[in-house]
SERO-4910 file (N, C-alpha, C, O; in steps of 0.05 Angstrom, whole numbers):
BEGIN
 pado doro    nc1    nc2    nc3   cac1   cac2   cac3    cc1    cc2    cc3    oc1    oc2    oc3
  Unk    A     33   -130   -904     21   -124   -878     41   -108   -861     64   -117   -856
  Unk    A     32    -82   -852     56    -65   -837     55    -86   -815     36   -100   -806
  Unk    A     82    -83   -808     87    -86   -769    123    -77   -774    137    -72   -794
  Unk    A    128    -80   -737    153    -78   -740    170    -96   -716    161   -113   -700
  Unk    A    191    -89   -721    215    -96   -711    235    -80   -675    244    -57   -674
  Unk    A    236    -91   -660    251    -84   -633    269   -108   -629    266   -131   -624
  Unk    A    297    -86   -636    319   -108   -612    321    -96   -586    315    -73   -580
  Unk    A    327   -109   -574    347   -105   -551    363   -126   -541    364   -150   -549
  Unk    A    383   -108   -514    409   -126   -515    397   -153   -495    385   -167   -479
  Unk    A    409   -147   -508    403   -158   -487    423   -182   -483    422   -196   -463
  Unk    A    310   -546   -217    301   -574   -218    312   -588   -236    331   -579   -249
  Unk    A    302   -620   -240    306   -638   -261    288   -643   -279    283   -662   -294
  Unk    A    280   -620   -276    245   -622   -298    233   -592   -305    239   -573   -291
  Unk    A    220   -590   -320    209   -561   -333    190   -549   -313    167   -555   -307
  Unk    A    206   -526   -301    175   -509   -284    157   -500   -303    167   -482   -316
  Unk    A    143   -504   -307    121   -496   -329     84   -495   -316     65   -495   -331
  Unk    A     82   -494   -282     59   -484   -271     45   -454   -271     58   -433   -267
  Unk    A     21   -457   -276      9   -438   -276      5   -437   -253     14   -451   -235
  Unk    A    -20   -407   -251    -14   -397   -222    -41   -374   -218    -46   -359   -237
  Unk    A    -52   -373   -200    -73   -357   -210    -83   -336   -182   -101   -320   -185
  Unk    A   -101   -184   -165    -69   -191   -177    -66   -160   -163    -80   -141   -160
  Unk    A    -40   -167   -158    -27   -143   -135    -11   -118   -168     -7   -118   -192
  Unk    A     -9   -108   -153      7    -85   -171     32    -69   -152     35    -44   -150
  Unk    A     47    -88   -141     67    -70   -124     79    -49   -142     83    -44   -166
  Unk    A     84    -38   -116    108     -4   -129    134    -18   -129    138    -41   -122
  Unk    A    155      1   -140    183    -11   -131    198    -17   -116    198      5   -105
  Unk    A    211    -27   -106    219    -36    -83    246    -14    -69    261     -1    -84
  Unk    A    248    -12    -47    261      7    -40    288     -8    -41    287    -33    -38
  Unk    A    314      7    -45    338    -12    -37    364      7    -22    364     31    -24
  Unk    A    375     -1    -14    393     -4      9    424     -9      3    429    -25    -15
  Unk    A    451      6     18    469     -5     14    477    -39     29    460    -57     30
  Unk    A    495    -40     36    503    -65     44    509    -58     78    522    -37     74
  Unk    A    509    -61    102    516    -65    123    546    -76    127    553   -100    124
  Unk    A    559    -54    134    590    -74    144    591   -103    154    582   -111    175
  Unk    A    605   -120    128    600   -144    143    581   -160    134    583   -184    135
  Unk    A    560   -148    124    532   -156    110    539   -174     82    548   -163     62
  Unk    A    534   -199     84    536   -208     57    515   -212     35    496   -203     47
  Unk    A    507   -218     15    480   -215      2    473   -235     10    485   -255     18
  Unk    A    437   -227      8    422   -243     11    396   -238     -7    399   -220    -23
  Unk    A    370   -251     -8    347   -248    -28    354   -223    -51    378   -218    -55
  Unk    A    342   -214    -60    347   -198    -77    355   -172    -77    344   -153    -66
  Unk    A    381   -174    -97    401   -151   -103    403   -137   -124    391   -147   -143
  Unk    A    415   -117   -128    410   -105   -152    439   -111   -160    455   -114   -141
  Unk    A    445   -114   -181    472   -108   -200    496   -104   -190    516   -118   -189
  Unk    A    489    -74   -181    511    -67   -170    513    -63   -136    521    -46   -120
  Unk    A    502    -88   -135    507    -89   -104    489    -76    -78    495    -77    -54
  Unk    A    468    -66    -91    450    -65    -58    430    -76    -64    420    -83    -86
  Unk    A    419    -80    -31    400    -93    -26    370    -92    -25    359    -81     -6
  Unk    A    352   -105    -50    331    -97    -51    314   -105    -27    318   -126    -16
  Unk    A    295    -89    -21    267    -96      4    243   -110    -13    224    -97    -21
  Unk    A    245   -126    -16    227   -140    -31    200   -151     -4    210   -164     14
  Unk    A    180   -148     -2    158   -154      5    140   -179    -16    130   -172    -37
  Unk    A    140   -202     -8    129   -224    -28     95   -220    -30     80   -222    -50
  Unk    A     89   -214      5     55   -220      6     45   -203    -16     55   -181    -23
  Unk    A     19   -220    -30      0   -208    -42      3   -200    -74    -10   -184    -88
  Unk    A     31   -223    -79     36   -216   -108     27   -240   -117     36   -263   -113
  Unk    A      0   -230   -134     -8   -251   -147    -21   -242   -178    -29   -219   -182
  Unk    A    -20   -263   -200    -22   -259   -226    -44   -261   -233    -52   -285   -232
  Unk    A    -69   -238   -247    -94   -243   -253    -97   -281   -268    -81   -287   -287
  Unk    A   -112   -298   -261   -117   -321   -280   -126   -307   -304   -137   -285   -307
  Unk    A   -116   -333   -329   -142   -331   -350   -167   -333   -353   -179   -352   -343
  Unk    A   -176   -315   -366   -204   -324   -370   -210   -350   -375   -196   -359   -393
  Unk    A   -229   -367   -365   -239   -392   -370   -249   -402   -406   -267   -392   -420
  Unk    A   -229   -425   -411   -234   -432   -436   -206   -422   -454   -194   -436   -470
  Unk    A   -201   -398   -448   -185   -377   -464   -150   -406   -465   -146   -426   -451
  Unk    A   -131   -391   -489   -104   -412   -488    -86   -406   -471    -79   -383   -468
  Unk    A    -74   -430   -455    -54   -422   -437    -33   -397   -449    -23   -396   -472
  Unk    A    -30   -380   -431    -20   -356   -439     14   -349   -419     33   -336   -425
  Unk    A      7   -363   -399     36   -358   -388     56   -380   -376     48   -404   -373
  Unk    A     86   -369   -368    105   -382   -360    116   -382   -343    133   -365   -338
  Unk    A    109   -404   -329    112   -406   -295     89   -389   -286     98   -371   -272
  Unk    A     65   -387   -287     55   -366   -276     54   -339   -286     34   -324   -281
  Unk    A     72   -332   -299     80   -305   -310     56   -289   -329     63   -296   -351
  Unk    A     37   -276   -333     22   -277   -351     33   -245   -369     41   -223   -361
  Unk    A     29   -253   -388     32   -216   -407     11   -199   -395    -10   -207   -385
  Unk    A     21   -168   -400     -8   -154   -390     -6   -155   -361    -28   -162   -353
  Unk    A     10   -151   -342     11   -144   -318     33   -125   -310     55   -123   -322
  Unk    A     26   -110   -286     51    -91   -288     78    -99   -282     87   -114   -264
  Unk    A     90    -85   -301    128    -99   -300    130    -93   -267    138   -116   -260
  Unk    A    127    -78   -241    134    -83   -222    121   -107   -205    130   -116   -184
  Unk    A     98   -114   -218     79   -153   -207    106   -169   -221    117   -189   -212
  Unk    A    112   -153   -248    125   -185   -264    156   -190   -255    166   -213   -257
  Unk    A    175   -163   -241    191   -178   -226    193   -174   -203    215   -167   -196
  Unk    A    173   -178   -184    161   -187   -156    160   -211   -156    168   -225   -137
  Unk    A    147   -221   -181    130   -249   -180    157   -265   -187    158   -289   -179
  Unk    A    179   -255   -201    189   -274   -205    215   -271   -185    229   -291   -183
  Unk    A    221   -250   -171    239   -245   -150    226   -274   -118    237   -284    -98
  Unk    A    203   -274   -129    185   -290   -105    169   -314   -106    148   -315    -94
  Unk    A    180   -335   -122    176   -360   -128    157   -376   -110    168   -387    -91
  Unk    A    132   -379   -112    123   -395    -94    115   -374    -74    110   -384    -52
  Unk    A    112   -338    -75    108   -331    -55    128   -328    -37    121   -317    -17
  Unk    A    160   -337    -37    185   -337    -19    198   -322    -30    200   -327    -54
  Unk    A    213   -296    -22    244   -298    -32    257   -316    -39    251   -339    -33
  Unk    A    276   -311    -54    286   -325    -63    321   -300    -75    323   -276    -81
  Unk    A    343   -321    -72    365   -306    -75    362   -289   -111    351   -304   -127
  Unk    A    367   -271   -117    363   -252   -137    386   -237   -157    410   -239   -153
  Unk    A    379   -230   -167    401   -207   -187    388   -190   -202    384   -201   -224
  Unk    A    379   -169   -201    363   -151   -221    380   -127   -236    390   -111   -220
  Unk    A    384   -121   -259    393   -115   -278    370    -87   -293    353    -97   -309
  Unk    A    368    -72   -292    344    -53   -308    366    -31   -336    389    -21   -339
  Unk    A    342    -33   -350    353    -16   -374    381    -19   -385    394      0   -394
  Unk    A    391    -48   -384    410    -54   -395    397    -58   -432    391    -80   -439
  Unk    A    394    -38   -449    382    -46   -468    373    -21   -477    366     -3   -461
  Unk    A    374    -18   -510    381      8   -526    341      3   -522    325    -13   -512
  Unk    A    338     26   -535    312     34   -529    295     39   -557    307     51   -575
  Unk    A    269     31   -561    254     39   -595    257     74   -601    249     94   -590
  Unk    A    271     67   -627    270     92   -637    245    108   -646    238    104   -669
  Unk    A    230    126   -630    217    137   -629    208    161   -619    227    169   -605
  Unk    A    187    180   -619    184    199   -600    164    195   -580    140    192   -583
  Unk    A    184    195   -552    181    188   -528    177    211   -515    164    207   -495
  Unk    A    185    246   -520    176    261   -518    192    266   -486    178    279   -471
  Unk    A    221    256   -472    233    256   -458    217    237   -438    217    245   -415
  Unk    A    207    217   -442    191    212   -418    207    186   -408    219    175   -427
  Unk    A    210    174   -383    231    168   -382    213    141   -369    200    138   -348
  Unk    A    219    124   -393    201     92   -394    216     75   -383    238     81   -393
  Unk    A    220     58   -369    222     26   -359    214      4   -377    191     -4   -381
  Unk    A    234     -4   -388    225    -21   -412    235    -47   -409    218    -65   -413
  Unk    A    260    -53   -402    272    -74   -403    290    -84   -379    312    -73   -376
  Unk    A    282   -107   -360    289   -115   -326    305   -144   -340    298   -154   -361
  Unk    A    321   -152   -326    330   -177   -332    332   -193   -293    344   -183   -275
  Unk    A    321   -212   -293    326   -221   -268    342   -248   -266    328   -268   -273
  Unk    A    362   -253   -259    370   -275   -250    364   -291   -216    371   -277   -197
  Unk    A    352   -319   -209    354   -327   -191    370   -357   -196    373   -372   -216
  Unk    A    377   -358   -171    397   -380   -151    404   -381   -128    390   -386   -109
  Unk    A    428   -376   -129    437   -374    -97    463   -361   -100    480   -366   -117
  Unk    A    463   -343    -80    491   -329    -81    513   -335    -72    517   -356    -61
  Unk    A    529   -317    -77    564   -320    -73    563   -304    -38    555   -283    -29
  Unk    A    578   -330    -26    583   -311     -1    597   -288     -2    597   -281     22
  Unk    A    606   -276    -10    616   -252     -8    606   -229    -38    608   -236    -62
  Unk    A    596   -204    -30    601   -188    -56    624   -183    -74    645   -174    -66
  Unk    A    620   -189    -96    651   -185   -111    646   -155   -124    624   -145   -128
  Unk    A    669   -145   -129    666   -112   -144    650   -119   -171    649   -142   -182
  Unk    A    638    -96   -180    622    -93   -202    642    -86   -228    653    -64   -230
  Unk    A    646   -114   -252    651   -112   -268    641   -101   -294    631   -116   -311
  Unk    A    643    -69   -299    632    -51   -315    628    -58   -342    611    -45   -356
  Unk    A    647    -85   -354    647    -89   -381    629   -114   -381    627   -121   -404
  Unk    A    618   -128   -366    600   -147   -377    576   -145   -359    582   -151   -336
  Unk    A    552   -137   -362    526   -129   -352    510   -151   -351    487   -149   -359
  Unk    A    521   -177   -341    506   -201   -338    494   -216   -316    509   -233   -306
  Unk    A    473   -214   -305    466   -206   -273    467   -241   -265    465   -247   -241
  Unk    A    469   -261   -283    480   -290   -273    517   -293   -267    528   -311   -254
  Unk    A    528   -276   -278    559   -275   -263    555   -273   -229    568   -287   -213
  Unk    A    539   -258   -224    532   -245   -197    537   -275   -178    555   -276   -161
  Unk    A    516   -302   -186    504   -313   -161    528   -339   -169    542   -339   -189
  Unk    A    527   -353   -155    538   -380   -148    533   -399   -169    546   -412   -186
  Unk    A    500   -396   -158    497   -423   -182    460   -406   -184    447   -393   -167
  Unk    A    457   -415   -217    434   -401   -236    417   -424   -232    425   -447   -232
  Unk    A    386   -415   -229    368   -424   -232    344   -422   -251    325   -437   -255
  Unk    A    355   -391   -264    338   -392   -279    345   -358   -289    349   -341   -271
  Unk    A    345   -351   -317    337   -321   -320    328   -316   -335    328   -324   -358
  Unk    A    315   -296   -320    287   -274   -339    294   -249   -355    313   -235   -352
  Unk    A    276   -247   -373    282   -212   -385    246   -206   -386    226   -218   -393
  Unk    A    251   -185   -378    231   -180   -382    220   -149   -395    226   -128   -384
  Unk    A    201   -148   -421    198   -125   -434    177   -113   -427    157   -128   -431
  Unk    A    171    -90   -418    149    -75   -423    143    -44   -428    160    -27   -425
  Unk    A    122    -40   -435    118    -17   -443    100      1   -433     83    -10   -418
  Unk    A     99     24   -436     70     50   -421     81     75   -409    105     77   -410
  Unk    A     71     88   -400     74    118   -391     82    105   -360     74     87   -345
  Unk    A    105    128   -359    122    124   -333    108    119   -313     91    136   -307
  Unk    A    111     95   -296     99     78   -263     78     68   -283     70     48   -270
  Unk    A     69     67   -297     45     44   -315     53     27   -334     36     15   -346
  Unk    A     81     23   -339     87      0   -354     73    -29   -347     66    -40   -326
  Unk    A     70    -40   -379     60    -64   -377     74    -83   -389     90    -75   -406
  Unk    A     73   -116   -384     96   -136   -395     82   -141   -422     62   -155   -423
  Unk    A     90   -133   -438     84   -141   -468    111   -163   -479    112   -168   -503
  Unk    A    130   -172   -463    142   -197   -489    167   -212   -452    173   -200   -431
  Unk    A    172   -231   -459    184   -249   -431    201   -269   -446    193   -280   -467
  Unk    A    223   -275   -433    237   -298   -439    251   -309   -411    259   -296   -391
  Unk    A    249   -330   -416    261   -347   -390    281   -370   -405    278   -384   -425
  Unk    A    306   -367   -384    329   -390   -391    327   -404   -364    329   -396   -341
  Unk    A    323   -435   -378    320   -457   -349    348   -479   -352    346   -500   -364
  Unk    A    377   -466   -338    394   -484   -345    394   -512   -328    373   -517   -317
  Unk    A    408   -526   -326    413   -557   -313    447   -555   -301    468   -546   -311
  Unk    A    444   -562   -284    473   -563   -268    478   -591   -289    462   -604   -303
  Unk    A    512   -595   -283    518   -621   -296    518   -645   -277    519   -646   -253
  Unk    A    516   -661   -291    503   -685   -274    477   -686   -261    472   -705   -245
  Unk    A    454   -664   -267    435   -666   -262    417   -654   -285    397   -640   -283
  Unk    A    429   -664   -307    405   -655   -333    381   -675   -340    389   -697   -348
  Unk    A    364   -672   -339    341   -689   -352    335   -689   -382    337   -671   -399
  Unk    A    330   -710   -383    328   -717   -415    307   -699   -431    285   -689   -424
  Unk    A    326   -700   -463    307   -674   -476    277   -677   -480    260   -660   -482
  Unk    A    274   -711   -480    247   -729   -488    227   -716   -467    205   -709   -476
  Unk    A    233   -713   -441    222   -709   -410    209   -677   -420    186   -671   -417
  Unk    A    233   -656   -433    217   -635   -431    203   -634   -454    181   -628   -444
  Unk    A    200   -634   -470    193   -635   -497    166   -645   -477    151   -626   -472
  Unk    A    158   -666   -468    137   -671   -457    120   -654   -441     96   -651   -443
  Unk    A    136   -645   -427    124   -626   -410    120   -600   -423     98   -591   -417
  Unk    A    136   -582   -441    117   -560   -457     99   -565   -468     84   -546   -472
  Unk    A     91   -591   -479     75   -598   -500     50   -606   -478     31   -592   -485
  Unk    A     45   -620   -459     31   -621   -430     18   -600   -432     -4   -603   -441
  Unk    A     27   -566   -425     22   -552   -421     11   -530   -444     -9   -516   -443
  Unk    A     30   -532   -463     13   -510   -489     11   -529   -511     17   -519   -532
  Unk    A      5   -555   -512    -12   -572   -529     13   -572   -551     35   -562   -549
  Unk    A     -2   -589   -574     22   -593   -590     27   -567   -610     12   -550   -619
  Unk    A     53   -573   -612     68   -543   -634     53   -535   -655     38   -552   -666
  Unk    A     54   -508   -665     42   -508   -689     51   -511   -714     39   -513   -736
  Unk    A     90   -513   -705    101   -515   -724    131   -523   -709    133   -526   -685
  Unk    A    148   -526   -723    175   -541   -716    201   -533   -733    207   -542   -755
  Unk    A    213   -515   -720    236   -497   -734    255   -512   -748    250   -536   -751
  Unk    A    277   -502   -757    302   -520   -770    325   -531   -746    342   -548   -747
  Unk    A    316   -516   -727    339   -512   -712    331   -531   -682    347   -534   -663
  Unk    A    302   -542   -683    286   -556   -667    271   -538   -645    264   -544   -622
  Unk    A    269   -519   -659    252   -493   -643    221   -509   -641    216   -524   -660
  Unk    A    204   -505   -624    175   -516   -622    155   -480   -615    155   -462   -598
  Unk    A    146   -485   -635    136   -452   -631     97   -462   -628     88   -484   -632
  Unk    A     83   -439   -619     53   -441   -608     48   -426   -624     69   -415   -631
  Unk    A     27   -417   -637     18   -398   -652    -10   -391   -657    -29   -405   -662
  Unk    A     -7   -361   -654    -50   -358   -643    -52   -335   -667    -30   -328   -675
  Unk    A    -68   -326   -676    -83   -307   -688    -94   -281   -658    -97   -284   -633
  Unk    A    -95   -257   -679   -103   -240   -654   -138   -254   -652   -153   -238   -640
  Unk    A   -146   -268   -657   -171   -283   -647   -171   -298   -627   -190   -310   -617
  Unk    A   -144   -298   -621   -140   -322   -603   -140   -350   -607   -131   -367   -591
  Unk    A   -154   -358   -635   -156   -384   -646   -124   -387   -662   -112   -371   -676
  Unk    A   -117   -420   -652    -92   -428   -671    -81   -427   -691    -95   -442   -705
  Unk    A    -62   -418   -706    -68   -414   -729    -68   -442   -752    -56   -463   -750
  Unk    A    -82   -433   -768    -92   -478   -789    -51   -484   -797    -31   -470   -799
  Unk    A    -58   -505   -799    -35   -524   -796    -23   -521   -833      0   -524   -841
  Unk    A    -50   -512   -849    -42   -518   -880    -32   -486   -885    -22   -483   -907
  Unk    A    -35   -463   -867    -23   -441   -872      4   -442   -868     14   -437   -846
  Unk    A     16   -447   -888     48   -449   -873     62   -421   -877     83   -414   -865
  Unk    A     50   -404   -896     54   -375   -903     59   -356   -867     78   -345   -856
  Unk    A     32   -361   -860     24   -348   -844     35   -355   -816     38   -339   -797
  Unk    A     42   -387   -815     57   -401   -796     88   -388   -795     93   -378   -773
  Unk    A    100   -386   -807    124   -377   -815    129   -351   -822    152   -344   -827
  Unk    A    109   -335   -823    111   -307   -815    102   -289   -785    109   -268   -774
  Unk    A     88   -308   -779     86   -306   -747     99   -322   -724     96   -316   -700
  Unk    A    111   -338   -731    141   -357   -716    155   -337   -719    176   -348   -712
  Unk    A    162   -312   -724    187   -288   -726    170   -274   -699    188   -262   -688
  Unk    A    155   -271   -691    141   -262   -677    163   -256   -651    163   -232   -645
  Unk    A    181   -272   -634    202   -270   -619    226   -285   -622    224   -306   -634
  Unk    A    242   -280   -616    273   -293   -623    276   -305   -596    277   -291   -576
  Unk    A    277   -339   -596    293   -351   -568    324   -336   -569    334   -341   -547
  Unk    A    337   -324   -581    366   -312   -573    356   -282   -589    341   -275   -607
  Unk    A    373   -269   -569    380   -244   -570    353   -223   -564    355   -199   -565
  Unk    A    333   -235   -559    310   -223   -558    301   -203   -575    301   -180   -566
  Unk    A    292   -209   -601    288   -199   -624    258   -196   -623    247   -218   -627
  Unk    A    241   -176   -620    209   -178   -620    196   -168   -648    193   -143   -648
  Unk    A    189   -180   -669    167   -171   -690    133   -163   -680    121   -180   -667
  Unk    A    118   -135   -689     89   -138   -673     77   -131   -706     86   -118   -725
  Unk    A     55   -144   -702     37   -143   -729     20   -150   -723     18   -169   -707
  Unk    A     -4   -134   -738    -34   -139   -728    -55   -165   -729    -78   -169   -720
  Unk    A    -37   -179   -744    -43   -206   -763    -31   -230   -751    -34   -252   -761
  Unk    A    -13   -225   -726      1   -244   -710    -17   -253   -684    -35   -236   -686
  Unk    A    -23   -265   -664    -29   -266   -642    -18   -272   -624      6   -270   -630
  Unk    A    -20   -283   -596     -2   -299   -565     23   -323   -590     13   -340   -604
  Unk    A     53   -319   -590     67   -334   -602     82   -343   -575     88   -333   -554
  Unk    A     83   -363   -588    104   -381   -561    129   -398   -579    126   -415   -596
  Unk    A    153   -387   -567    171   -410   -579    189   -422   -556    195   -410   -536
  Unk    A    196   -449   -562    209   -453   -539    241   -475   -552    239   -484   -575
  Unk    A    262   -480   -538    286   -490   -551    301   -499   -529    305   -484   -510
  Unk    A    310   -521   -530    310   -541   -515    341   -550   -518    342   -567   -535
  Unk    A    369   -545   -508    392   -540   -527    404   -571   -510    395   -575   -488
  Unk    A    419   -588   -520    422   -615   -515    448   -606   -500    458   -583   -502
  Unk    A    458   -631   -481    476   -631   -463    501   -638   -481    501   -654   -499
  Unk    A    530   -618   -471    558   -632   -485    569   -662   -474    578   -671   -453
  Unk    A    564   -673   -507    576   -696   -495    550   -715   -497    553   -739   -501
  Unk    A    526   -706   -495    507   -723   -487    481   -716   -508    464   -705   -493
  Unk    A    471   -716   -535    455   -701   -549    426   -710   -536    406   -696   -539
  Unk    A    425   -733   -524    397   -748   -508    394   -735   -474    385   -750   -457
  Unk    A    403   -709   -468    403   -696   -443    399   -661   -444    407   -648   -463
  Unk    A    386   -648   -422    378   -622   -438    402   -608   -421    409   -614   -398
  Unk    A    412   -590   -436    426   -570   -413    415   -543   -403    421   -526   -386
  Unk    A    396   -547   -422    379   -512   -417    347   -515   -434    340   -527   -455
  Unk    A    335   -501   -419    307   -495   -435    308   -469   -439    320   -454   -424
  Unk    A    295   -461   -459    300   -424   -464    264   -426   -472    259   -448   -482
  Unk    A    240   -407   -470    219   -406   -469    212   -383   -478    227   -371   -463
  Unk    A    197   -360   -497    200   -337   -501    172   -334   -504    158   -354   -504
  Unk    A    160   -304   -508    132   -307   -506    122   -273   -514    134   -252   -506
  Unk    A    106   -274   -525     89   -240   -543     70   -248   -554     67   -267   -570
  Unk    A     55   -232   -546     28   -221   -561     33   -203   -588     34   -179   -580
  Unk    A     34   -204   -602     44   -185   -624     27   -175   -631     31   -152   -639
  Unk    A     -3   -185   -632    -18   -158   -640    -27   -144   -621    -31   -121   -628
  Unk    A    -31   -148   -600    -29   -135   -574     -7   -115   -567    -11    -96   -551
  Unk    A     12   -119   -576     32    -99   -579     33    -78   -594     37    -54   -588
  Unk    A     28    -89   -621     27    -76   -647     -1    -51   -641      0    -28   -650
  Unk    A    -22    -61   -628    -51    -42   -624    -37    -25   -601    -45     -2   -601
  Unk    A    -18    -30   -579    -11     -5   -568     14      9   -573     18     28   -558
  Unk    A     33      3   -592     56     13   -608     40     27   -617     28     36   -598
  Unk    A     29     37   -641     20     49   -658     -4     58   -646     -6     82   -647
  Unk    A    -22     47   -635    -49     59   -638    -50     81   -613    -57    104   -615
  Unk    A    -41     68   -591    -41     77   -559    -28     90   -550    -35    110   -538
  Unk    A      5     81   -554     20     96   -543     22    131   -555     30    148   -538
  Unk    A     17    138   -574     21    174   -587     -7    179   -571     -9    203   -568
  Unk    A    -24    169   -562    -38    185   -549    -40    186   -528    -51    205   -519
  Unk    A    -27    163   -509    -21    168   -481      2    191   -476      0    209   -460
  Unk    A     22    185   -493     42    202   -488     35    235   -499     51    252   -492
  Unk    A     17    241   -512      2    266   -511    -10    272   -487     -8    296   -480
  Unk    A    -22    257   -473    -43    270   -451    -21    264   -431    -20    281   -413
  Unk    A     -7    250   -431     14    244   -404     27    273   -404     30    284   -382
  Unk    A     34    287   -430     53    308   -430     33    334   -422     38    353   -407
  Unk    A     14    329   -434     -8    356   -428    -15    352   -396    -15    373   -382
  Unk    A    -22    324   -383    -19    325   -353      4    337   -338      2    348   -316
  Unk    A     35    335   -358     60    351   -333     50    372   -339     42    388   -323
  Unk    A     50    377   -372     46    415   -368     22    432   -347     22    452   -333
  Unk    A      3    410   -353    -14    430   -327    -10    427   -298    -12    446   -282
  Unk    A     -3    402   -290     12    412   -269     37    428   -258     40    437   -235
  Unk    A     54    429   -280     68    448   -277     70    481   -283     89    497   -286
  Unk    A     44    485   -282     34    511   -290     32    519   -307     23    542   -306
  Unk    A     39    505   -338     58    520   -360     23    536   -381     22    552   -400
  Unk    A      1    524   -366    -21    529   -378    -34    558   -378    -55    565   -389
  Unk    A    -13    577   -359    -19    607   -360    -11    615   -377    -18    639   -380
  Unk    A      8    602   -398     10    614   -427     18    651   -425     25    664   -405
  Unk    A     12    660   -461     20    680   -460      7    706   -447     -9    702   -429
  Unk    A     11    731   -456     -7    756   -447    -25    763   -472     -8    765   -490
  Unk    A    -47    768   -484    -57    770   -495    -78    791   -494    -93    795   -513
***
């Protein structure tokens, strides 16, 4: 079965609420004000984004259909809803770090068009003061004080129309305030029902067919060729037409303590949903996208003949 392969670089309890759609533009940003220390959300290297929260909200699922997102988050919305929504927790600001195009890009013909593919957001709370921007490590949780949580987020489409096709979220635990691994394990399972399968490594993965139906429990072929579907580390994405909505999630135990969590990591793709606009969609958007600059750019008066 063709499909393929994309790298890039990339509380006391599980937020795991749904949430139930705006399409903001990008946010304008700003240097710093003499004196000005950070506040809500910043970019990387130090200015200050204008983030506007009202009115970012995530289409629901269709009724009946399988829980599909995290925290709210759903695939299939525009990467500027997907880090709005998560720059804005509950609808608030919230302190920030945003990170863009830290991440090599699919080898393909893109035809110079210049895509938005890969956002990483960190929230917490910041460091009173800006510190200088250290060029050799591109990690937008150095930035804040203390981490609450970080996102990456992938998507794809013709420039200002990108869409979130694949998400990962890291949910760490301060020390002395980790909850037990038993507690979350409960609560993913709460929310996307029980696993379809159970890694070596104690990975708990979800697994759909592009039908949307689960995939059978006695396919272990097909179980284990679509568990590759996303990597909880390093964000590794496989898309194939024969995969559907995969969920894995990894739950890494506290030092010192193997009965305490220190982090939840959550990852999430549609792979055949991907795979139908990798291959099928994208060479023809990016044809008419290119034949749209050329005629606006006049180039359609051609030769003398």
């Amino acid at each position: 079965m063709p499909h393929a392969t994309k790298f890039l670089v990339a509380a006391s309890a599980l937020s795991l609420a749904g949430c139930g759609g705006g399409d903001p533009k990008p946010s304008e940003t700003r240097d710093l004000a003499a004196g000005e220390g950070p506040s809500g959300a910043m970019t990387y290297y130090g200015k200050k984004i204008e983030v506007d929260c009202g009115g970012t909200m995530i289409p629901p699922r269709p009724e009946g259909s399988a829980v599909d997102d995290l925290r709210g988050l759903r695939l299939g919305v525009p990467l500027d809803t997907a880090v709005r929504f998560v720059q804005c927790p509950d609808g608030k600001e919230t302190d920030s770090i945003v990170l863009e195009g830290d991440g090599p890009q699919l080898s393909r013909d893109q035809a110079g068009l210049k895509i938005r593919s890969f956002v990483r957001v960190a929230t917490g709370q910041h460091k009173a003061r800006w510190s200088s921007t250290d060029v050799l490590n591109y990690d937008p949780r150095n930035r804040l004080e203390q981490v609450d949580a970080e996102w990456s987020l992938y998507a794809d489409g013709m420039p200002g129309q990108e869409k979130l096709y694949a998400l990962w979220l890291t949910q760490p635990f301060a020390k002395g305030g980790e909850p037990t691994i038993a507690s979350q394990q409960a609560a993913l399972e709460q929310k996307y029902g029980k696993p379809s399968l159970t890694g070596d490594r104690g990975e708990m993965f979800w697994l759909r067919g592009p039908d949307g139906k689960p995939l059978p429990e006695f396919d272990r072929e097909k179980l284990r060729e679509c568990s590759a579907g996303i990597s909880i580390y390093g964000t590794q994405m496989n898309w194939r037409p024969d995969c559907g909505l995969t969920i894995v999630a990894m739950i890494e135990p506290a030092y010192g303590n193997p009965q305490l969590a220190q982090a939840v990591r959550v990852a999430m793709i549609d792979a055949a949903a991907y795979y139908d606009y990798e291959v099928n969609r994208f060479p023809q958007e990016r044809d008419a996208y290119r034949a749209s600059q050329a005629a606006d750019a006049g180039a359609n008066q051609g030769g003398k003949f």
